[in-house]
Every structure is written in C-alpha cells, then in structure tokens.
N, C-alpha and C positions, 0 to 999 in steps of 0.2 A: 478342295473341301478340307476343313480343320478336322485332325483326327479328334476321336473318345478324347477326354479327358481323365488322366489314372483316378482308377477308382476307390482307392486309400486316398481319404484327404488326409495330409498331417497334421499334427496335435502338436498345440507347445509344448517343450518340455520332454515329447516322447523318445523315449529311453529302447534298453532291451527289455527283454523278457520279466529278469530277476530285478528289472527298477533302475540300474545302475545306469550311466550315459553312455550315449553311446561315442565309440571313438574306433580310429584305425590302429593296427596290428605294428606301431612303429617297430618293435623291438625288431625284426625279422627283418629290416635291413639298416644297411651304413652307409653315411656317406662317403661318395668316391674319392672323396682329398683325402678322406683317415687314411688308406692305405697307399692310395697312389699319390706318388712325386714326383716334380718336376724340377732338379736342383739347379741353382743358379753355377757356375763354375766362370772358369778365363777363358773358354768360348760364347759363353752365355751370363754373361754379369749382369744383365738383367733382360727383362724383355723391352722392344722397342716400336713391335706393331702399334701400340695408344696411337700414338704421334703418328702413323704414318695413313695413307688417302690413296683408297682406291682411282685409277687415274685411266689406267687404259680396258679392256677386256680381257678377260683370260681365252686361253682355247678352252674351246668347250667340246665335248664329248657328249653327243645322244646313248643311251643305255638305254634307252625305250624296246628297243628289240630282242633284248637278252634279260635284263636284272627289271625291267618293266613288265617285260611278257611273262617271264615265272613265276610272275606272283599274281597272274591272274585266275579268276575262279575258270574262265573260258580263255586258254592261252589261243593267241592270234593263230590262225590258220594262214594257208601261203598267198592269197589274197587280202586279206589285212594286214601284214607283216608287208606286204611287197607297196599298198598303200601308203601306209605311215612313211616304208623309205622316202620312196617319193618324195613326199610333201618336207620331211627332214631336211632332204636336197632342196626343195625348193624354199624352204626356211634361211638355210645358206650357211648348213651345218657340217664342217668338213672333216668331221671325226663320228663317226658311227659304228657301236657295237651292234655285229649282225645277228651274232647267236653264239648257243655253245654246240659245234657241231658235231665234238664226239657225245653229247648228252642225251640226241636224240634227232631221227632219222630227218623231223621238218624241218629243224635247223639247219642241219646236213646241206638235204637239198635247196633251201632259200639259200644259202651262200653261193650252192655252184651255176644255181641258177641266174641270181644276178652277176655273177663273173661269166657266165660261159655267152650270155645275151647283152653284153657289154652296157649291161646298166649304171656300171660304177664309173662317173667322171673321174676324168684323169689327174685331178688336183686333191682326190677325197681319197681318205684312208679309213678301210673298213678291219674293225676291231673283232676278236672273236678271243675267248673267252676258254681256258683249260684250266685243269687242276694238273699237281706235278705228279701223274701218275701218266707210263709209258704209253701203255695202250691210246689211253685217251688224249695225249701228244700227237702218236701217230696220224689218230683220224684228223685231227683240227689239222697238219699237215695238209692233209689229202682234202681237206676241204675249203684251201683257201686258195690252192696252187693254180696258176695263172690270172688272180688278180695282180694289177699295177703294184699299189700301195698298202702293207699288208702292218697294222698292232698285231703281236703275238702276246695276250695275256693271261699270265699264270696266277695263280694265287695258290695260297695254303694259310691257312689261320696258325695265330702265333699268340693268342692272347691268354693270358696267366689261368681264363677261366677254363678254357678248351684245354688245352695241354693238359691241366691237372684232371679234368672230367672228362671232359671227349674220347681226347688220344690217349693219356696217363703215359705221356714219353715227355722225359727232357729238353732242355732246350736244345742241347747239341741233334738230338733225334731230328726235332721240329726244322730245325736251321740246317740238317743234312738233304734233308726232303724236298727245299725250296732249290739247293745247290743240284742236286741231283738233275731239279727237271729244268733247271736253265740251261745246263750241260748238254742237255739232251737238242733242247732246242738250238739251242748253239748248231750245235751237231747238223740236227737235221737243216736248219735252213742254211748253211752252208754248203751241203750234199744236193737236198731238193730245191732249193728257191733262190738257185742262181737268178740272177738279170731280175728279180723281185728288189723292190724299195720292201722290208724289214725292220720294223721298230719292237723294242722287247718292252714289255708294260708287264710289271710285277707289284702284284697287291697283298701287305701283310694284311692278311684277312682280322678282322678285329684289331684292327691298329690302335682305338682307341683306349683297349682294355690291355694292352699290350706296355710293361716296362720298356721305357723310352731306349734302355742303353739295351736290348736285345733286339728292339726293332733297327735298330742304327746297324748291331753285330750283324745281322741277317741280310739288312739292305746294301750293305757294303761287300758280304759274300756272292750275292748276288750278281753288281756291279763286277766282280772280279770274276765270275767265271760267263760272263753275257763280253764283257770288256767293250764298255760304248766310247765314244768318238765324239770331239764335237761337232762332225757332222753328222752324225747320227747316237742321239742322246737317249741313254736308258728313260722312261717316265717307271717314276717309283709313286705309286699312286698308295695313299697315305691312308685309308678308308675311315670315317668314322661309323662301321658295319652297325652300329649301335649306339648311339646318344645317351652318354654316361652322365653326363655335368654339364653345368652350365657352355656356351661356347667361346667363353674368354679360354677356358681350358684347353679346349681343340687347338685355338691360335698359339697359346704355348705348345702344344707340342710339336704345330708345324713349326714356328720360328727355332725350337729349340734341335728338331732335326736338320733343318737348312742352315743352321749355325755347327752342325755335330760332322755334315757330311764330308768327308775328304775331297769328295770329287763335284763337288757341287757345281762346278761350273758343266759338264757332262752331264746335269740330272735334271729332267724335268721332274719339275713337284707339281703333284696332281693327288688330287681331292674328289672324295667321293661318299659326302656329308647323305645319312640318314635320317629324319625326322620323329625320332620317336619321345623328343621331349616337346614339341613342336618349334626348336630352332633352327633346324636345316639352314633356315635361308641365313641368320645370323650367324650361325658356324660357319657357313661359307664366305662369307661377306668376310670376317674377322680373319679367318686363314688366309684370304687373300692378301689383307692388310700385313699379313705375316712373313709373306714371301712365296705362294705358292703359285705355279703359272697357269694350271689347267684346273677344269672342273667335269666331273660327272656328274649327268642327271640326268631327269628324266621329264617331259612334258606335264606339266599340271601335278609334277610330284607323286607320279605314281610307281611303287616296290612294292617290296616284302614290307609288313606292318602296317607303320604309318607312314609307310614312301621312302624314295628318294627326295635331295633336295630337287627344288623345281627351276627347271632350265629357262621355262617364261619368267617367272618370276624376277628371277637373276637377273635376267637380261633387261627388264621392261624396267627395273631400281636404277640400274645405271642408265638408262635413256633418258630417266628424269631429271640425271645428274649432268646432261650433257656430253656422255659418255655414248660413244658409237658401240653399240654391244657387238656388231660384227656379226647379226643375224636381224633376221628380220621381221617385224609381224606388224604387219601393216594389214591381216584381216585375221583379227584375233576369231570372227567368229567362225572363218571355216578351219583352223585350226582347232577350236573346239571339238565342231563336228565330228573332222576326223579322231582328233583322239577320243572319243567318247562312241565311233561307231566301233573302233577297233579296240576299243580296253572293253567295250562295255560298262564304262563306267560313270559316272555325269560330274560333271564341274559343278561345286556347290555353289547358290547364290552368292554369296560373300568372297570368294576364292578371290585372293589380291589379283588386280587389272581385270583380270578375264571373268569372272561371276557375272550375272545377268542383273544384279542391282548393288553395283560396285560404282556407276556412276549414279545412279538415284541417291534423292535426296526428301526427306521425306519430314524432316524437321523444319518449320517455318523459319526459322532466323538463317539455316542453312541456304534453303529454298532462296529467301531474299540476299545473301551473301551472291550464291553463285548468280542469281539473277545480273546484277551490279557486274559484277567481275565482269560476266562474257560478254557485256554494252560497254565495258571499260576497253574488252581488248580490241582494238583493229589495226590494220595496219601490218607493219613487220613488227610489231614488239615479242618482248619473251615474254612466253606465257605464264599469267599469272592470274590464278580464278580462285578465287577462296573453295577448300574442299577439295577440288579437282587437282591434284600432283600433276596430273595427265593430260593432254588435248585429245578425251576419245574420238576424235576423226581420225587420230594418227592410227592408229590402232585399228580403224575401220568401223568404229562406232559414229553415231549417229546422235546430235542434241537432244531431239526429240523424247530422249528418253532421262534424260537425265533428271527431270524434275516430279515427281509424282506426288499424290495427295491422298495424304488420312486425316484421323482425326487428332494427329500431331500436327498438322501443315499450318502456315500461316496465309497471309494476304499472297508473298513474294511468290509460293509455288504457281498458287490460282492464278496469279498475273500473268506468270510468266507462260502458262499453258496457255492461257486466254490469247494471248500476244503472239506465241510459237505457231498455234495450231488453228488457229483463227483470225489471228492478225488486228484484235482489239486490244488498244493501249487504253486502259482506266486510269484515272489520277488519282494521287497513293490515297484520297478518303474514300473514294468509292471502290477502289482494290478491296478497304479494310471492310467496308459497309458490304459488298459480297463476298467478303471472305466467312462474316459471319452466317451468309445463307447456306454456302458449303460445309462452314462446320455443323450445322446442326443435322446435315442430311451425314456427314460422316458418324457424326455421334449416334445419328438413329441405326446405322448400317452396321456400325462398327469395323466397317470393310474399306479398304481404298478407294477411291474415287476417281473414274478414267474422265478421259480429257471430252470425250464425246458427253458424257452425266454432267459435263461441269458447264459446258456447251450449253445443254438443253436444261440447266435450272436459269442459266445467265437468260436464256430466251424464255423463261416462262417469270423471271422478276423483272427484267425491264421493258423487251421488244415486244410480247405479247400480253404486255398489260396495257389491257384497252376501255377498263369501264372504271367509274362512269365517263370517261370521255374520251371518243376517236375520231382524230383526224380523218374527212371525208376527202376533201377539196381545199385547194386554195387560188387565190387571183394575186397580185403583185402587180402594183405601176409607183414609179418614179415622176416627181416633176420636175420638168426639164432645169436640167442647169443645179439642180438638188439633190442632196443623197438623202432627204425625204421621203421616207414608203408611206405607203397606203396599202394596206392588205387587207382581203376579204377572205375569210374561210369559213367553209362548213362544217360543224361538229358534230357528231351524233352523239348524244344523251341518252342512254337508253334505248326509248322506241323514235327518237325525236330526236329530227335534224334540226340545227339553230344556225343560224348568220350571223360569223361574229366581223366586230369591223374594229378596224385598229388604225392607229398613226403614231408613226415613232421615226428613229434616227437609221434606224434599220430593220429587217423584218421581225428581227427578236424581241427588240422594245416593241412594235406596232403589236405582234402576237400578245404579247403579255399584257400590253395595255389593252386590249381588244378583250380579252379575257376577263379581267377584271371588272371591263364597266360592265359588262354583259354578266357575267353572272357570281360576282362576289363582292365589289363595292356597294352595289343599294342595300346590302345588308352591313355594310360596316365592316368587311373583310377586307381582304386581300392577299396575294402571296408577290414577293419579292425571287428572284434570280440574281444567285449572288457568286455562279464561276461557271463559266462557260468554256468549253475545251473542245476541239474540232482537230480529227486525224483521219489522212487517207487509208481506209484501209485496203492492206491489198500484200503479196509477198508473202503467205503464209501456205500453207495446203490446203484447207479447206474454203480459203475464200473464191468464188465463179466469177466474180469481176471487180472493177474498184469501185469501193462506196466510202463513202464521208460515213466515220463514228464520230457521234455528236453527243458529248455529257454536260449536261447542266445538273445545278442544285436549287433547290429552291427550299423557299420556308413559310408558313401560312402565319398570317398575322390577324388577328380576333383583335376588333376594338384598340389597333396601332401598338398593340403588344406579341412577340412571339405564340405561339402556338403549335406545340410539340415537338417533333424534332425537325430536323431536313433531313430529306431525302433527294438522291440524286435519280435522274432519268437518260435514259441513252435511247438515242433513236440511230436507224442506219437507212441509207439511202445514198442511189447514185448520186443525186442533188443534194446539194449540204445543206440549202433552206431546208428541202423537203424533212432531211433528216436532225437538224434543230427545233423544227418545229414538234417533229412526233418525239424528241426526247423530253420538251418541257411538260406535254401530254401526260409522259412515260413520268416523271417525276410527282405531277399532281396526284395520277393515279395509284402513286404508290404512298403518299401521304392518304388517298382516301383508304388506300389496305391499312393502314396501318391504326384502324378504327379511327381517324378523325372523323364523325358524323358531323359536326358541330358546321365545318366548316363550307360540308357539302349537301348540308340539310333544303337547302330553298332551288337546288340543282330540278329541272324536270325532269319527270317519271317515264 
C-alpha cells in the first residue's frame, strides 16, 4: 500500500521565515584537499593506477561477524552468527572475522566454540579483532587458542582528527601505542601459540583522515617490531574508517603507501572501504587498480553508518568482467535470506545484483531491447542482452521475472509476458494493437500490471469475443486429387443459428467467402483478410497442452472502399482450422466493438 502523502505541499519560491532563500550552512565545513596532501616525490612522481585493470580477485575478508554485527540495532546472537558462518563457508570465503573476543562474553564464546567443535576448515583463517591495550590482548589470546589458522588484528586510530580531539596525545604517544601492543602480541603468540599458523593484521584506524607520512612512520614501526617473513607477511590493512573525498583519492593514498613501504614485498595491502559518501564500491575498485591485494567487507554492505563496502557487490562487478571472483553465488536469493534473517535487515529493491527489481524492466523500449537480446542469445555465445550486464540464472534468478508492466511499458513487455508465461507469440501490429488495451487498464489503475491481468484482458479482447458472431460447428471435404474445400459451418447470431457454405483454395478463403455471401455482400459490403500468422503454442507454464495461435486481420469495406480500421482476431485450438477459423470470427467481432454498426446492421437478431 503507498504511504500518506507529506502534508505541506510546496510553494514556488518558498523561502525561510524572514523571506530570505533558503540555502545550506556551507561555511561550517572545507574541503578535504585544502588541508590534506598527497605529494608527488622520487618514489612517487606521479600516480599510475588510471592506466592500470583490475585482472585477477583480491583475497577477500568477511567482517560480517565482527564490524557487521556491531553495528546492528539487534547484534546477532550465537545461532545467527554460527549461521551466517556457515553459509560465509559455503560461499567460499576463506578469511573471516569472528568477533572481538575480549569485547564481550558472545563473541568469546562463538570463537571457542567453533574451534573447540572443529567447525573451522582446515584451509580458512578466522580473524578476530583487539585494540592495543594488555588486558584485552590477553583475552583475544585465550580465545582463539587451538584453532589451525589464526589473523591476530590490532588497531588503534591515528587520524589528525582523533589525536587532537579524542586522545589530545602526539604522534609519538599514538605510534608508541600501536608498538606497544604488537610487542605484546609478538610476545604472546610466540609463548602461547606454538604449532598455530599466525598472521599479524594491523589497522591504522582512520587511515584515510590520517597524514600519509605518519601512517607509513607507524606502519613501518609496526613491521619492525611484528618482523614478517615472506612466508608469512604482515597485512597492513589500510582503512578508509570514514569517506572523506572523492575515491580517486583513497587510490592515491594506497598507491602512494605501496610506492612509500620499505618492505613491500613482505606486506599484504588490504582495504577496508566504508560508504559514507556512497563510493565504497568505487574506492575499492580504484585502490585495487592501485596495488592493494585484499579487501574487507561485509555482505550487502552492511557496518557502522552507511556500511562497509559490499563483498556481493565486488565480487558479482568482476564476474561480469570475466573475472573468477573466487567466491560464489550461484543463489543470490538464499544468501539474501540469510543475511537479512541475521542483520535483521532487508536488501533494498534496487540494491546492485541482488534487489528484487534489479532485473525488471518496466520501460517499454527497455522491455522490447531485452525482449530481442534473450531470442538473440543461444547457443554457447557470450552473453550479451541490452540492460542485463548479468545472465540472472547464474545468479539463481529466474526469466520470468525480468519483464514487468505499467503504465510506462510498451508492446515489447506485454509480448514478451504473453510469450513467457502463456506461450502466445502476437506479430509486432497486433503486440502494439494490445498493447494499447493494457495501457489504458494501467493508466486507469495507476498500478503495475501482473502477467495473469494481462492474460485475462488478452481473453476478454480476442478469445472471448463472441457476439454478434460464434462459431457453433463446422464440416470440411476435399475433392479428390484437389486442394479445393468446401466447408459448411454453423454460426450463431445472437438467438440464431445460420448455415454458412463457402468454396475456396483452402479453409480460410472458403470461410471468408462463405461469410460474405451470406451475410455482407447482398448489401454491398464486405471484409478482406489481409495476414494471417499460425504458431504452436506450447513450452510456456501456463499452457495444459498444445494448441495452434491463430491471428488474422482483417478490414470492412462499405461500397469497395475501406471502412474504419483493422482489427486483428486470434482464435486458439488444438486444431489449427478450428483455431483460424474462431480468429477471423474474433477479428469481425472486434471490428463490430468498435462501434461499426453500419457494417453489421442487416446481421439477424
């Protein structure tokens, strides 16, 4: 149901209070390039992402159970949270943040419980999540011990706005803080997690608000007191905790730290794009072009504010590109499901790939493009449909839904539903001739129009128009050695059956000449049949068995001159006479609606 409509209409022109226009409070902030830089120098003489094409996948990283969960109004409980893993896993995601386990007692135990019940495959690396304070080290310790494959990630925020407001401590303070608790960890997972796989993952929190040459001073001290390997490589995960500027910006600063680091060949870079200008997905896209190898995110884009970037997303851009994203969703809709029974949250219609009318199509020219396209594709070719980037089969979607009808739609939708869901192919004049019966039932409705409404007008304008004239009966003989008919049929007129007789080259000419001497030449009439079209129908959902679609046109002629328009008629039947014949019926009948009296005035009562 459509909600109220706001009860202030607005006025042209209207202003505030005092008259004046109305406008936004610019002065109250600056743009982020006034203050912050990025300087070109002789490791960075310019940038060089433009030029370069995303080509393989990066690792990716679920955060849905940690930086997903905290920002929910109802954060998952241990049955939703032990769901979503699952399905993570069976998506084919082999980096998952579990939780923050010193943060609070559920996450605690979802870690030890999926370790201690050997949920975690042996090839997956579950992530969990500390700040660089002691205590809260210890626990995340104690709660990851005896899994296989263990991220130990720290953060601390580093950015010019925090420091001076948050913390009101220097940079050395901030950058002792982040040394401190890598030290620690050092420490303990060399003490406690012997015979453990250990990767150290450290996030300058607010990376993006953060002077480039302090987040490099920080990530490099980091680096030296963690001291990675190239078998096993620090991930310095790069955050943009916040969406400052445009996303060319983000890719400079990653290009400009993977061009800055010493040890660069020892660093995984890894990205961990927020949405709050709504680029996520183009900041992530761009850093990658930039040099970064991993990404963070989260299912359908959900965090703190306005999300994380979106891991579907991501992944379904590069499928279209030919790119193996290295996960899977071949049934976007129960992936839905689940993240929406566990956030609590719903995927909006429009949401890229996954939205519920993300393949609909609701514009006529559109309707008639993809129409065309998916009769163009068969075979092994690459997919190529006007509109559709996507084949929603892959995906788990379904045709049937792609085409819908309002009162923007053209001929192409109507057809194409007609065809889909009923198995009648019209020729493009009589598509357009009931297209216009639909549009006027959409313009009275104002509402969309489903495939069954569109069904039952199409049987109440051509199969079920039966007066003034319906087929009762007919006979049919050949003379031998001729393709000469002879047909006799009964017509009902109203209250009156009539015999009509005919002789032609086939039943069609004998009907229509049969017709006319009988009851429209002694008055100097006549009607002409000027396209006749015959299709099995059958291969659709709705059709019970096969029957012959039969459309003719025809045209009334007064005294050897036209007489209004044509109209076309469709008859259906298992027998394709039977069904040529009740279409030319179907045709007169609709020229007699359409107020010709003239033509049908000496017809009996």
């Amino acid at each position: 149901e459509s909600e109220e409509p706001p009860k202030k209409k607005p006025k042209a022109g209207e202003g505030a209070a005092d008259g004046r226009p109305r406008r936004m409070p610019i002065e109250k902030y600056r743009s982020f390039q006034d203050w912050y830089q990025i300087p070109f120098d002789d490791k960075w003489p310019q940038r060089s992402w433009p030029s370069k094409r995303v080509t393989t996948a990066p690792r990716w990283c679920s955060v849905d159970l940690r930086d997903g969960n905290q920002a929910l109004i109802n954060p998952m409980n241990h049955e939703k949270k032990l769901r979503l893993f699952c399905h993570l896993l069976s998506l084919g995601y082999k980096e998952i943040e579990v939780g923050f386990p010193a943060a609070s007692q559920t996450d605690f135990d979802f870690c030890r419980y999926i370790i201690d019940n050997g949920l975690v495959p042996d090839d997956v690396w579950i992530q969990v999540l500390t700040q660089a304070r002691e205590p809260l080290i210890r626990r995340t310790i104690e709660g990851v011990r005896g899994a296989k494959n263990i991220v130990l990630h720290m953060y601390n925020s580093t950015s010019e706005l925090q420091r001076r407001v948050v913390f009101q401590a220097d940079r050395n303070k901030i950058k002792q803080l982040a040394v401190d608790g890598i030290k620690l960890l050092r420490q303990l997972t060399d003490s406690e997690l012997k015979g453990h796989n250990v990767r150290l993952e450290y996030s300058p929190e607010s990376f993006t608000g953060t002077e480039l040459d302090f987040a490099l001073d920080v990530c490099e001290a980091v680096c030296d007191a963690w001291g990675p390997t190239k078998e096993n490589k620090v991930i310095l995960n790069l955050p943009s905790t916040v969406e400052m500027c445009t996303p060319n910006v983000y890719a400079d600063q990653i290009e400009w730290m993977a061009a800055h680091l010493s040890r660069r060949e020892l660093v995984c870079l890894s990205l961990h794009p927020h949405n709050d200008r709504g680029t996520g997905i183009a900041a992530a896209e761009l850093a990658l072009m930039a040099g970064a190898d991993r990404v963070e995110g989260c299912l359908f884009g959900n965090g703190e504010r306005t999300g994380n970037v979106c891991l579907v997303t991501l992944a379904l851009n590069m499928f279209t590109q030919g790119i193996d994203p290295g996960v899977v969703y071949d049934n976007i809709k129960e992936t839905i499901e689940i993240a929406e029974w566990c956030t609590e949250i719903k995927v909006p219609e429009r949401y890229p790939w996954a939205g519920s009318l993300v393949y609909t199509a609701f514009s006529g020219s559109h309707q008639d493009a993809i129409k065309k396209g998916l009769t163009f594709m068969t075979g092994d070719k690459q997919w190529e449909v006007p509109y559709l980037p996507i084949d929603p089969q892959d995906i788990g979607r379904h045709y049937e839904a792609i085409i819908r009808v309002n009162s923007q739609s053209g001929k192409g939708g109507v057809a194409y539903l007609l065809e889909t869901e009923y198995g009648v192919e019209l020729p493009k004049e009589a598509q357009a001739e009931f297209a216009t019966v639909v549009q006027r039932i959409t313009d009275q409705t104002g509402k969309e129009i489903h495939a069954k409404d569109i069904w039952d007008a199409f049987e109440k304008t051509f199969l079920n128009m039966r007066q003034p004239l319906e087929l009762v009966n007919y006979s049919m003989s050949m003379d031998h050695g001729s393709e000469h008919v002879k047909l006799s049929a009964l017509i009902r007129v109203g209250s009156t059956e009539v015999d009509v007789d005919g002789e032609g080259n086939g039943p069609v000419s004998a009907f229509v000449g049969g017709l006319n001497r009988k009851f429209f030449a002694p008055h100097g009439n006549f009607f002409e049949l000027s396209h006749y079209q015959s299709n099995a129908r059958g291969n659709c959902k709705h059709a019970q068995q096969s029957e012959a679609v039969c459309t003719v046109r025809c045209q009334a002629m007064l005294a050897g001159s036209k007489h209004g328009g044509q109209k076309f008629g469709v008859g259906m039947h298992s027998n394709t006479t039977t069904a040529v014949l009740r279409a030319v019926l179907s045709a007169l009948n609709r020229i007699h609606d359409a107020g010709d009296t003239q033509m049908f005035a000496h017809l009996p009562k």
